[in-house]
Structures are given as structure tokens and as C-alpha cells.
C-alpha positions in Angstrom: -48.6 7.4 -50.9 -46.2 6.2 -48.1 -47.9 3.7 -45.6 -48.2 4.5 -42.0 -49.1 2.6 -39.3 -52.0 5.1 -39.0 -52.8 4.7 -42.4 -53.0 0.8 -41.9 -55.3 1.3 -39.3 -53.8 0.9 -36.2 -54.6 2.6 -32.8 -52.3 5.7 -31.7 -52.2 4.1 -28.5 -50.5 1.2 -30.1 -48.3 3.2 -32.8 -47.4 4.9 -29.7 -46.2 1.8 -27.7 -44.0 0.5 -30.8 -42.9 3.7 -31.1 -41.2 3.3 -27.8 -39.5 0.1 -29.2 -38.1 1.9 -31.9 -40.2 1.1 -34.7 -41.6 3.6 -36.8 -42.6 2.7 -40.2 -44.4 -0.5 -41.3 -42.6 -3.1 -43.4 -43.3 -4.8 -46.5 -44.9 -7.3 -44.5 -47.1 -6.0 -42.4 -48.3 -3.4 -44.9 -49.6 -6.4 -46.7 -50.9 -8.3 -43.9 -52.5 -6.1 -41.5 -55.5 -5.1 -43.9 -56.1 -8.4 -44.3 -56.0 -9.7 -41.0 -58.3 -6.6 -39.9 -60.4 -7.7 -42.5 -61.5 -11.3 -41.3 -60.0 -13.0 -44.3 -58.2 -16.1 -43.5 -54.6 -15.4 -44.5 -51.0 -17.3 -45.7 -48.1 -14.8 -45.4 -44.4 -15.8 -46.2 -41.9 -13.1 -45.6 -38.6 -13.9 -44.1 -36.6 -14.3 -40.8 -36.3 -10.3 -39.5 -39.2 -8.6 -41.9 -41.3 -7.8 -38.3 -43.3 -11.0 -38.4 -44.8 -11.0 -35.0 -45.9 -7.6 -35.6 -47.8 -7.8 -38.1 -50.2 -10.4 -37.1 -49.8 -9.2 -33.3 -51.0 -5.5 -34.2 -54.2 -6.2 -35.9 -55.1 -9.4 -33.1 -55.0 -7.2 -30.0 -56.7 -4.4 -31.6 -59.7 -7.0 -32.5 -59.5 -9.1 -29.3 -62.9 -8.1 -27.2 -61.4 -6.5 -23.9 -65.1 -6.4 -22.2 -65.0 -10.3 -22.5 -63.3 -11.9 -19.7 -62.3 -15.5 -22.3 -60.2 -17.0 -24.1 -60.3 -15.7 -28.1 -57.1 -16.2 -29.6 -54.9 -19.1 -29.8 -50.9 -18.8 -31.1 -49.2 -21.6 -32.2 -45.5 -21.8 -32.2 -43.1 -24.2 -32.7 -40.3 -23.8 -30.0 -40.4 -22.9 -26.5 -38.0 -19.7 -27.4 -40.6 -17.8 -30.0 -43.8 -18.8 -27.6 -42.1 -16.7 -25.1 -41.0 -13.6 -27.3 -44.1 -13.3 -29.0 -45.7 -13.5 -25.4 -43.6 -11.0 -24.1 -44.2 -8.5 -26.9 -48.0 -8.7 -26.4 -47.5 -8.3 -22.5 -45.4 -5.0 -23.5 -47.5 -3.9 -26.1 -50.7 -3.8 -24.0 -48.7 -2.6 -21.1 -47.6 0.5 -22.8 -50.6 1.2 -24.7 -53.1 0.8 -21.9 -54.7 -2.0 -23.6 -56.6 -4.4 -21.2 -55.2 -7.6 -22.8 -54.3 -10.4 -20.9 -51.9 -13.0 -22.2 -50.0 -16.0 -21.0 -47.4 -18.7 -22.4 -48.1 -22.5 -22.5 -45.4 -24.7 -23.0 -44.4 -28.0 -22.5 -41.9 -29.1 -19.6 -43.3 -25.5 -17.8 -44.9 -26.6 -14.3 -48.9 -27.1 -15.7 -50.0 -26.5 -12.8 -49.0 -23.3 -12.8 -50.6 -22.7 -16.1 -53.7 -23.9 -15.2 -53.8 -21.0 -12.2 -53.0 -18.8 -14.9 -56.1 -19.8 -17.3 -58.5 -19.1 -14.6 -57.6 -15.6 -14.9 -59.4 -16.3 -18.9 -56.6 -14.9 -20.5 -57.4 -13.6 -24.3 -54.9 -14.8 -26.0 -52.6 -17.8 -25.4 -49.4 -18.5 -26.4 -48.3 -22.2 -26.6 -46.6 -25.1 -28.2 -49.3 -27.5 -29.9 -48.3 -29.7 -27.4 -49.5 -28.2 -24.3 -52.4 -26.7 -25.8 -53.6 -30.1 -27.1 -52.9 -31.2 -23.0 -54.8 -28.1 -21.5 -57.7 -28.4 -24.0 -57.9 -32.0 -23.4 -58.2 -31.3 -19.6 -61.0 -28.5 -20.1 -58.8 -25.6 -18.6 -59.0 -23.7 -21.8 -62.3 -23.1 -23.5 -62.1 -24.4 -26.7 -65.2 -23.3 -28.0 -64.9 -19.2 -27.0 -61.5 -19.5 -29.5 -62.2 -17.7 -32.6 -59.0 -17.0 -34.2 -55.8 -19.2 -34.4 -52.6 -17.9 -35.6 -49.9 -20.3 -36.8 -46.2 -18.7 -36.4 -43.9 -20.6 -38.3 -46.9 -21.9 -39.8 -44.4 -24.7 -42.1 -42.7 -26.2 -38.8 -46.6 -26.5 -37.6 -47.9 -28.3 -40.4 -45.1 -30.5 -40.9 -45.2 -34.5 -40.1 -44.2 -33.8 -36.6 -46.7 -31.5 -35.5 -50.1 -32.2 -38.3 -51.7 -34.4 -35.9 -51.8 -32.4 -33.1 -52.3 -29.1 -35.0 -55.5 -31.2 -36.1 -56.7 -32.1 -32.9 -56.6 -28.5 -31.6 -58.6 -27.3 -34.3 -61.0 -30.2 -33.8 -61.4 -29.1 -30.2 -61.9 -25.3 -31.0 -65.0 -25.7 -33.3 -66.1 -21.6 -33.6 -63.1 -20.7 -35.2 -63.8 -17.5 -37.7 -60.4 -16.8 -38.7 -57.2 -18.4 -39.4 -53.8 -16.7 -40.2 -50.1 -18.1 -40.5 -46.9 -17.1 -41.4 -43.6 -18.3 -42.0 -40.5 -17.6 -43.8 -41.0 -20.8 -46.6 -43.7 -21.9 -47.8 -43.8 -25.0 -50.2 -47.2 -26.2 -51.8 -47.6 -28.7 -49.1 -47.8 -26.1 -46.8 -50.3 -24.7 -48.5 -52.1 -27.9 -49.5 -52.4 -28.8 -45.7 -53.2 -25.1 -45.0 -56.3 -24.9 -47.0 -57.6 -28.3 -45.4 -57.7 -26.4 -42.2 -58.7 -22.9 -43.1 -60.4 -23.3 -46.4 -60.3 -20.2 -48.9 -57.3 -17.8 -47.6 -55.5 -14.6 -49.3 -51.9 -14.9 -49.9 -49.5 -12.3 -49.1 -45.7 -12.6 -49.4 -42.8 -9.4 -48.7 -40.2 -8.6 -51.2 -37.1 -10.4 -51.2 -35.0 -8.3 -48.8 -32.1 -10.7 -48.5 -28.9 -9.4 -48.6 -25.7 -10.0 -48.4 -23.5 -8.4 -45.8 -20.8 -7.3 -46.9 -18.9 -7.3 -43.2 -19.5 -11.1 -43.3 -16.5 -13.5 -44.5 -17.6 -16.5 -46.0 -15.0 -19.5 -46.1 -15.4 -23.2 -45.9 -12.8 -25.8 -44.8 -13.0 -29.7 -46.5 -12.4 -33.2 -44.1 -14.0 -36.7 -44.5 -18.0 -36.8 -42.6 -16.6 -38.9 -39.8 -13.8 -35.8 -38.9 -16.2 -33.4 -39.2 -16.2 -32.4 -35.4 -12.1 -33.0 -34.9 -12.1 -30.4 -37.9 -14.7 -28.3 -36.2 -12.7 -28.1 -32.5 -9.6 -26.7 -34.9 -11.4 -24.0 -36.6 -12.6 -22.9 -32.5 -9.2 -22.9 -31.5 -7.7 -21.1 -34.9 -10.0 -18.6 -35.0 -10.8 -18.2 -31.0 -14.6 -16.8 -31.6 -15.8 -14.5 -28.5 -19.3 -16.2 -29.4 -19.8 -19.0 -32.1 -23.0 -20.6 -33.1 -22.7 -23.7 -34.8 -25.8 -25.4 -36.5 -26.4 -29.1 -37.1 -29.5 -30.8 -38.9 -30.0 -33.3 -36.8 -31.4 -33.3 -33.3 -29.1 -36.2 -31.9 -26.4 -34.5 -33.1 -26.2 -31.6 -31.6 -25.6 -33.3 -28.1 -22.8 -35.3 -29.6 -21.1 -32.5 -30.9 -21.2 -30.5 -27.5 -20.0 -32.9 -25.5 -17.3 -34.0 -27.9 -16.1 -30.1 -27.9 -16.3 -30.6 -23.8 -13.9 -33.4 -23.6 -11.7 -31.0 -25.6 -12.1 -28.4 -23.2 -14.2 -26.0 -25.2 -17.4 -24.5 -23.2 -19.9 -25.5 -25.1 -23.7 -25.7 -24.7 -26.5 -26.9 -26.9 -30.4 -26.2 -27.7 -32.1 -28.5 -30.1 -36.1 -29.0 -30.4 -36.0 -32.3 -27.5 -34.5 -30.2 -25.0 -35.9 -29.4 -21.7 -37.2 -25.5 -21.4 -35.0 -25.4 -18.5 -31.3 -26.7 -19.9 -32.0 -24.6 -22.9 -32.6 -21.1 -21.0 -29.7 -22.0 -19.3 -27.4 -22.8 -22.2 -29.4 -19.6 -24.1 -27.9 -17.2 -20.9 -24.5 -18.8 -20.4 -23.7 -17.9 -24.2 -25.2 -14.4 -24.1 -23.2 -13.5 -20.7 -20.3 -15.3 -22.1 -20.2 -18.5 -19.8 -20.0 -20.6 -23.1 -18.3 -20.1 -26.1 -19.9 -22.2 -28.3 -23.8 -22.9 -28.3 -24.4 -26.0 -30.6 -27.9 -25.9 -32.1 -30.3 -26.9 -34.7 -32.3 -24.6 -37.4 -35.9 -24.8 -35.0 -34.3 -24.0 -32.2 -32.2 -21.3 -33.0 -36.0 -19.9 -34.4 -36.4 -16.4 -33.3 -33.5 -16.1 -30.7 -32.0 -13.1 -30.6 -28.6 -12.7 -29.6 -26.1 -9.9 -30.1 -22.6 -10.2 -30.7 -22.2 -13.6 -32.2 -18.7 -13.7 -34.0 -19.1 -16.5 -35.8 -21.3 -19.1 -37.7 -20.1 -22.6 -38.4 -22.4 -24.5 -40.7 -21.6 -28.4 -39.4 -24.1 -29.4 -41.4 -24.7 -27.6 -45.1 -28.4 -25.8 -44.6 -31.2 -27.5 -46.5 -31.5 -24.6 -48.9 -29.7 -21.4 -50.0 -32.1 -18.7 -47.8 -31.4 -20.8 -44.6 -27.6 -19.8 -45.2 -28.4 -16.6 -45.6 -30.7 -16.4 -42.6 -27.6 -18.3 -40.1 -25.3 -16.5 -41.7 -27.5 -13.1 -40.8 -26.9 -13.6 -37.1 -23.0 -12.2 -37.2 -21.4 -9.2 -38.2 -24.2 -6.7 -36.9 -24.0 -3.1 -36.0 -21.5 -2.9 -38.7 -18.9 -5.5 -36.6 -17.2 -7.9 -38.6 -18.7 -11.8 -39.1 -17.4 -15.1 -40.0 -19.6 -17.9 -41.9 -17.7 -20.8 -41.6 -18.8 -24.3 -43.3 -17.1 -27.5 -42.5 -17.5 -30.2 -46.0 -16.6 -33.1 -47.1 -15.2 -32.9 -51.2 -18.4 -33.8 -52.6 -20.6 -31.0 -50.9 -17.9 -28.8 -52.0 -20.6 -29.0 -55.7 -23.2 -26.8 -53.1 -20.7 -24.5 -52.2 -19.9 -24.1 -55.4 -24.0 -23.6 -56.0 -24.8 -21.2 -53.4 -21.7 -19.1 -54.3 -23.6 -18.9 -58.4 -27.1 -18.3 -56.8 -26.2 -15.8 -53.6 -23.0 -13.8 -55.4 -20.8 -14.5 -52.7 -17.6 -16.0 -52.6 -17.3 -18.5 -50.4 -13.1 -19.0 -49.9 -11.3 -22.5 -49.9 -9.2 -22.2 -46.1 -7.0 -24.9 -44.4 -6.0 -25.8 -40.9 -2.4 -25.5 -40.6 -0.2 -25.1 -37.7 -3.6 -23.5 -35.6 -3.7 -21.0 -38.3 -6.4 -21.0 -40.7 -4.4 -20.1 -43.3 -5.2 -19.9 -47.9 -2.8 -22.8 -48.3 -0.5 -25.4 -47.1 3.0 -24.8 -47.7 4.4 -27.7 -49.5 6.9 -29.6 -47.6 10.0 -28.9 -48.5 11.9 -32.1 -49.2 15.6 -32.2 -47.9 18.1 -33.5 -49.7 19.9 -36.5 -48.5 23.8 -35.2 -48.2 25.3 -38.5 -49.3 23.2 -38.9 -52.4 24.2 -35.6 -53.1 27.8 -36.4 -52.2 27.8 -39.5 -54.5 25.7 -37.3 -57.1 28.7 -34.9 -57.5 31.5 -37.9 -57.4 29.4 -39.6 -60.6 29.8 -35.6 -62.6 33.9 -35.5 -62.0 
């Protein structure tokens, strides 16, 4: 039988305010999660980047959040400042247009607290926030740990990583009446779920079919330089190709600073977002590349979480991804609404072997390009070499 939102259980009020976002039928995803978010179970989902995430944890939470209780119930965890403010947004909308009586608000860190804490003494339902700030406002008794009955983990493996464990911890510490705990994210590695089930205890796994694939309006090529000429080689591909918008992702946090302002002092407008930035330097550089200020927006993987920006030309992998999905998942943000996309990686010979890999595991092919003369071009034209007119003089005297 074909699954419905109605058949999954949701409101008409609500299947009528997605509807007005366009969305009709339920994925893989959320056909697997909802009934088991709706259900009380503590959950692990793992579906990737684009499969209607948010959705299908959001759905079922508002639906069970008690409107005739004026405090705080819900608690969302994400990792960057970006997501806590798009899956905000999308609960604000959602209860808007279906008449819901929901509140909602977003805490993050660098944000004016004060602020916030005029916010929480509306008693918001559900809040949105970084671990960070949460910890803070719990730790100052403006939210009410112990009304919280369900936390929701998005990007549930960035949460429970090194960086974040301790904190993610603490807030559970604080929030002792929790009933139910869900989280999702795109991987999920058996840490993950080891330091899951320390939290939650017994959960229900659900993952979404594989859906990955390859665009075909994409072109995948890579260029090859030494590690230390990795940038130079990156400011020639910008000016061969001359990308309306480029996206260029680095590993490394201190990087990505580096490599903007070295593409600066070579006149390229760049801007860069990484997981230390301030909120307010990355909205900026976030709306300078989506009106077209900047050219280039230099960014790592956690940052770059959830943003969604149309008409990005290229990607340019700096840094190879950590696995073969993440390429995919850059590489998805180009050549949409059938517009043609570039996926560009910059190498050094020996990471030319996971090139090589990911063209074996994904079926694509992944081209060998050159700089030459601002071109990107298949080849170098060998040089000729010109002949030296007295050699060749004295060459014909020696054959009389």
C-alpha cells in the first residue's frame, strides 16, 4: 500500500501546511521514523544529507508536544549555528500555517543571551540550540530542566563526538525526566551507537535506502600539485574556470581562514564559515555568496551542514573528504535544476590512489586536468624544442 502522510499518522492540519511547502509524499525516512517516534520508542535513524531529515522527527514532535502546557518539553540539539536556525524556522512555519499553538525559539552561542533569556520566559516548548548554550542557560536556571521530556539529537554523530560528549552529558544530567530520546544523522559508526545507548538505553534502529546518486550534469576532474601549492593551484583553477559561485571545502578549521585570505591578497572575493566562527561573520559571508558579493565561500564539512544555497557552480575539494558519501554529498550541491556542475579536487600524486578508489566504488570518472596558459586544459603541449640553426648548419656541412 503506498504510504501517506495520513496513513503515518499525521494531522491534516499539518499535511496541509507541508503541503504548502511543496511536499507531498513521505520519504523513505520518515516512513520509517515517524511510527516510531509516535510511538515513544527511543530511536537511531541514519539516512542521508537531503532524505527530509528534519521532517521526520519535527512532524511527530509538534503533534506530541502538550499545547495546554505553557513549558519547556522538547530540547534539539544541533551542531552548527546554520541547522539550529533552519530547523527552528521550519517549526515556526509549520505551526504557523497549521494553526498549531507551538512556541519555539533558537539558542545559540555568540547570539545576545540576554535576549534569549527574555525569550524563555515566554516557556517556549521546544528549544532549539547548540549544546553549548543550552548547557549555559540550563546552568543559569532559565530553562527548566526537569519539564524536558524528549531530546532530539540532529546530526546525532557530530553531537557525540569528542568535541561535544561532555557537554551533551551534562545536559542530559541536568534534564533528569527525560522519556524519550531520538537522533539522526547521515553516518553512523558503532561508536555512535555505543555512546548512544549509554544515554538513551534500548533504542530501535531505522536507516533509508541508499538514494545516492550520481548526477550526471556534474563533471568530475581533479588537478595534481605538491601539499604546500595546494592554494597557488587552487587561485588558478578560480581564475581558469571563473565560477559564478564556488564552494571550496577544507578539513581543517584553521585552514579555512588561511585559504581565504590567501585568495584575498590575490584579489579573489572570498569569504569563509568554519565551526569557530562568530554567528555574525558567518551570516554575513553566508549572504554575500548567495547575493553574489563573494565568489568563493571557503568552508569546512560542519559548517556547510544543512545550508542551502542555490546556484553553486562549482565544488573544489581542497582537502580529499574523509569518505566516499561525503564526496557525493559536496559534490550534490552543484549542477541542480538540471544546470550543469563542476567537482573539482586539488591532490598531491599520492592521493591520486583515492581518486583512483572513489572513481571504482562511486562509477564515476573522475578526469586527470592541467593548468596551462589559464586554461584548464586535458594536456600540456610538449615544448617544442627548436633547433639551433648552426648545429644544423654544421650538421649538413659533416653529410656533403
Amino acid at each position: 500500500m503506498l504510504k501517506t502522510f495520513e496513513n503515518l499518522g499525521v494531522s491534516s492540519e499539518l499535511i496541509k501546511a507541508i503541503n504548502l511547502k511543496g511536499v507531498t509524499e513521505p520519504t523513505d525516512i520518515q516512513i520509517k521514523a515517524i511510527p516510531e517516534i509516535r510511538s515513544g520508542s527511543n530511536v537511531l535513524a541514519q539516512s542521508e544529507t537531503g532524505t527530509g531529515k528534519t521532517l521526520a522527527y519535527v512532524l511527530p514532535i509538534i503533534e506530541m508536544i502538550n499545547e495546554d502546557k505553557r513549558e519547556n518539553q522538547c530540547i534539539i540539539l544541533s551542531p552548527t549555528h546554520e541547522l539550529v536556525v533552519q530547523i527552528n524556522t521550519t517549526i515556526r512555519e509549520l505551526c504557523a500555517d497549521s494553526d498549531k499553538k507551538v512556541k519555539t525559539t533558537a539558542l545559540i552561542g555568540s547570539a545576545n543571551i540576554k535576549r534569549q533569556m527574555e525569550k524563555l520566559k515566554e516557556k517556549p516548548q521546544i528549544l532549539v540550540g547548540s549544546p553549548g548554550r543550552i548547557l549555559e542557560l540550563m546552568q543559569k536556571g532559565k530553562i527548566t530542566a526537569n519539564t524536558i521530556n524528549t531530546v532530539i539529537f540532529d546530526e546525532g554523530d557530530v553531537l557525540l563526538n569528542k568535541n561535544n560528549i561532555d557537554i551533551v552529558e551534562k545536559i542530559i544530567k541536568s534534564a533528569r525526566n527525560i522519556k524519550q530520546f531520538t537522533l539522526f544523522s547521515a553516518t553512523v559508526n558503532d561508536e555512535t551507537k555505543k555512546l548512544y545507548k549509554k544515554i538513551a538505553g534500548e533504542y530501535n534502529f531505522v536507516s533509508a535506502k541508499k538514494t545516492t546518486t550520481v548526477n550526471e550534469n556534474i563533471v568530475h576532474y581533479y588537478c595534481v600539485c605538491e601539499q604546500r601549492d595546494k592554494v597557488d593551484m587552487l587561485r588558478k583553477i578560480i581564475h581558469a574556470e571563473k565560477p559564478e559561485r564556488a564552494l571550496v571545502f577544507i578539513n581543517r578549521n584553521y585552514d579555512v581562514n588561511m585559504t581565504m585570505e590567501k585568495l584575498r591578497f590575490n584579489k579573489i572575493k572570498a569569504g569563509s564559515i568554519h565551526g569557530s566562527s562568530f554567528k555574525s561573520s558567518r551570516q554575513k559571508a553566508i549572504e554575500d555568496f548567495k547575493k553574489g558579493k563573494i565568489q568563493v565561500l571557503v568552508a569546512s564539512d560542519i559548517a556547510a551542514r544543512g545550508l542551502d544555497i542555490q546556484d553553486i557552480s562549482h565544488i573544489i575539494n581542497l582537502d580529499i573528504p574523509e569518505d566516499f558519501d561525503a564526496y557525493l554529498h559536496r559534490s550534490g550541491r552543484t549542477a541542480r535544476a538540471g544546470k550543469t556542475g563542476y567537482s573539482i579536487s586539488v591532490v598531491t600524486e599520492i592521493e591520486e590512489n583515492i581518486i583512483r578508489a572513489m572513481e571504482n566504488k562511486l562509477h564515476i570518472k573522475i578526469a586527470k586536468k592541467f593548468v596551462y596558459m589559464g586554461k584548464i586544459v586535458d594536456s600540456i603541449p610538449k615544448k617544442k624544442v627548436k633547433k639551433d640553426k648552426y648545429a644544423a648548419l654544421s650538421k649538413k656541412n659533416k653529410n656533403k
